[in-house]
C-alpha positions as CSV (number, residue, x, y, z in Angstrom):
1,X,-90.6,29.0,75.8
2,X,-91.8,26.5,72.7
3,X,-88.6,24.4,71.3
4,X,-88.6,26.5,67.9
5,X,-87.8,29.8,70.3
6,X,-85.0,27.9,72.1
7,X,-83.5,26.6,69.2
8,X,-83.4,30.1,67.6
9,X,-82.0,31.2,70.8
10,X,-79.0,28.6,70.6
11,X,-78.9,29.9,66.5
12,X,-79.7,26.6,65.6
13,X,-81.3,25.7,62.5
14,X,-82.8,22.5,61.9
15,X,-81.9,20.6,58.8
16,X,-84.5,19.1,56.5
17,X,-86.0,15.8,57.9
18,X,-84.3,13.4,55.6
19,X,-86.3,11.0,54.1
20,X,-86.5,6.7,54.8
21,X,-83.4,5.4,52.8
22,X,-85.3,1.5,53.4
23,X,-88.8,0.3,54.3
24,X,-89.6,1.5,57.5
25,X,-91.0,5.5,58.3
26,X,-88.7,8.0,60.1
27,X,-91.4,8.2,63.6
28,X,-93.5,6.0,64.9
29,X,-96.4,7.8,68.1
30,X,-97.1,4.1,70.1
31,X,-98.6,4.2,73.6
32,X,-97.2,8.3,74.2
33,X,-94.3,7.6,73.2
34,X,-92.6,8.9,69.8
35,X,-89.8,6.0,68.3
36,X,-87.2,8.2,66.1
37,X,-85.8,5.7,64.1
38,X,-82.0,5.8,63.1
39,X,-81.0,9.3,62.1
40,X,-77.3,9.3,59.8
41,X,-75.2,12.6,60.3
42,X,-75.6,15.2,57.7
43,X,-74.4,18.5,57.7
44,X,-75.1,21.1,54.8
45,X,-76.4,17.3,52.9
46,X,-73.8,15.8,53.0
47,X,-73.3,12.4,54.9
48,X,-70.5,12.6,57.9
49,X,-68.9,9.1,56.5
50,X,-65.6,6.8,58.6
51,X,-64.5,5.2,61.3
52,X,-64.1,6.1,64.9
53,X,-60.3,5.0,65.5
54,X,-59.2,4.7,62.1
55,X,-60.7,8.2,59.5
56,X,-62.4,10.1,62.1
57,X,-61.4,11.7,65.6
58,X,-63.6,11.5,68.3
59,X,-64.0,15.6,67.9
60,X,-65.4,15.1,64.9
61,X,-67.3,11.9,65.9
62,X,-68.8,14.3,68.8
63,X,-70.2,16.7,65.6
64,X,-71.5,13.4,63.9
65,X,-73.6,12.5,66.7
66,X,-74.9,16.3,67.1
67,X,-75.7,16.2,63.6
68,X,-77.7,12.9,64.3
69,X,-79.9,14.6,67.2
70,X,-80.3,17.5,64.9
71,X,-82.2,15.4,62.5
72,X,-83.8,13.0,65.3
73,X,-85.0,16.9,66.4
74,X,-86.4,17.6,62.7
75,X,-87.8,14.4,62.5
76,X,-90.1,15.2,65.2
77,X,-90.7,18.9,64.0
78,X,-91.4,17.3,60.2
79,X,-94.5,15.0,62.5
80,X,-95.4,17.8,64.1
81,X,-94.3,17.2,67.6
82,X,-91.9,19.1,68.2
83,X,-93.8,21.0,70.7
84,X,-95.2,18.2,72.6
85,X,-91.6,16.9,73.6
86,X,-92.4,16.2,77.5
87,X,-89.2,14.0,77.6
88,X,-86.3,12.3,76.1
89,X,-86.5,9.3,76.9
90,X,-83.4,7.0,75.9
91,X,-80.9,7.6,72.8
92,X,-79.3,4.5,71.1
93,X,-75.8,5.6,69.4
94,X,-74.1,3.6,67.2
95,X,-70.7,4.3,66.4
96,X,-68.8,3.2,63.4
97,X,-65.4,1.9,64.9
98,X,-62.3,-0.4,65.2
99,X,-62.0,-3.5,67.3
100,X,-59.6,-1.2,69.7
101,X,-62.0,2.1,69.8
102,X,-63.4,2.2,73.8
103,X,-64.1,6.4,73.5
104,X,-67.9,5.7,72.1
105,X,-69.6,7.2,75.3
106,X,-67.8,10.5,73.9
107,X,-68.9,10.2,70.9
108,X,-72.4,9.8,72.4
109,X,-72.0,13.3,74.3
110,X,-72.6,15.0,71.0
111,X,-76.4,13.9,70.8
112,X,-76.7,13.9,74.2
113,X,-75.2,17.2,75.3
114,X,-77.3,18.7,72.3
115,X,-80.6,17.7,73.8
116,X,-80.3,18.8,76.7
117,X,-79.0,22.6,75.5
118,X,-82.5,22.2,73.5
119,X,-85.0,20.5,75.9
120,X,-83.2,21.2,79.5
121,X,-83.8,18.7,82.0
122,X,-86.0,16.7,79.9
123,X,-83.6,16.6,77.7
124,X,-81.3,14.7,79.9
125,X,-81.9,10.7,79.1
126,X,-81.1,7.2,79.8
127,X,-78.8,5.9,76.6
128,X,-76.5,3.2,74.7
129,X,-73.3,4.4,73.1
130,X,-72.3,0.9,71.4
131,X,-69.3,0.5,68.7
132,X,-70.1,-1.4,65.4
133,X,-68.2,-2.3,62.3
134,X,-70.1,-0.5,59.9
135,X,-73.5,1.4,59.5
136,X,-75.9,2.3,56.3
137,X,-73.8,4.5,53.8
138,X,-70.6,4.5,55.5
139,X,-71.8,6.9,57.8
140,X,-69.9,7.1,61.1
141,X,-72.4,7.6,64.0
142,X,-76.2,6.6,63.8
143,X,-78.4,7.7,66.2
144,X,-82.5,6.6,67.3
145,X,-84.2,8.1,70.2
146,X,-87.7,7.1,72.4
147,X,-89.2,10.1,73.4
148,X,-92.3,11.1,75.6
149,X,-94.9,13.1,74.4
150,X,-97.6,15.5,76.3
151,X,-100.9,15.0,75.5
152,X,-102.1,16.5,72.4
């Protein structure tokens, strides 16, 4: 089954790949390896904005971070490689918290549960859940992925 079938299966829908908000491009292919950069949580366009322990429960931290993969997902269907996806590799997430916030592995689970309802066991990855005082925008979870690709 080709990623596109499984995520019409699950009734997903990718978003569109949003574009670079800075200088750098949203994918780099190095070495077999595709480097999402930093993907911001948007749902229907808008930006999933606050802070883990303070605006935002970690329920709606968890939908954040799935909104992150989403677009680390159309990111790689916008370069065309969506279909060479042999593994994910490692997720960084980056949670936008207070000092006293210790739940951002939960938060995490939203990316990560995601991939592997899309990819299966190569889905399943190492990762870094890791709290921070802000992010770009406001936006309360960030996340970037390394992921192996098949041979073209």
């Amino acid at each position: 089954m080709t990623i596109s079938a499984k995520l019409a299966e699950l009734g997903i829908t990718l978003p569109k790949a949003a574009a670079p908000v800075a200088s750098y491009v949203p994918v780099v292919v190095q070495g077999g390896f595709a480097h999402v950069s930093g993907q911001l949580p948007f749902v229907d366009g808008a930006l999933i904005k606050g802070r883990l322990g303070d605006d935002v429960s970690v329920e709606d931290g968890q939908g954040a971070a799935r909104a992150c993969a989403l677009m680390i997902i159309a990111q790689l269907d916008a370069a065309g490689l969506l279909d060479r996806v042999e593994r994910v590799v490692k997720l960084g997430a980056f949670i936008n918290c207070t000092a006293d916030f210790t739940d951002q592995p939960e938060v995490a689970n939203g990316a990560s549960d995601l991939m592997e309802q899309v990819f299966g066991d190569a889905g399943k990855h190492a990762r870094a859940a890791v709290g921070v005082p802000a992010l770009p925008r406001g936006a309360a979870v960030e996340v970037d992925a390394i992921v192996a690709l098949k041979n073209a």
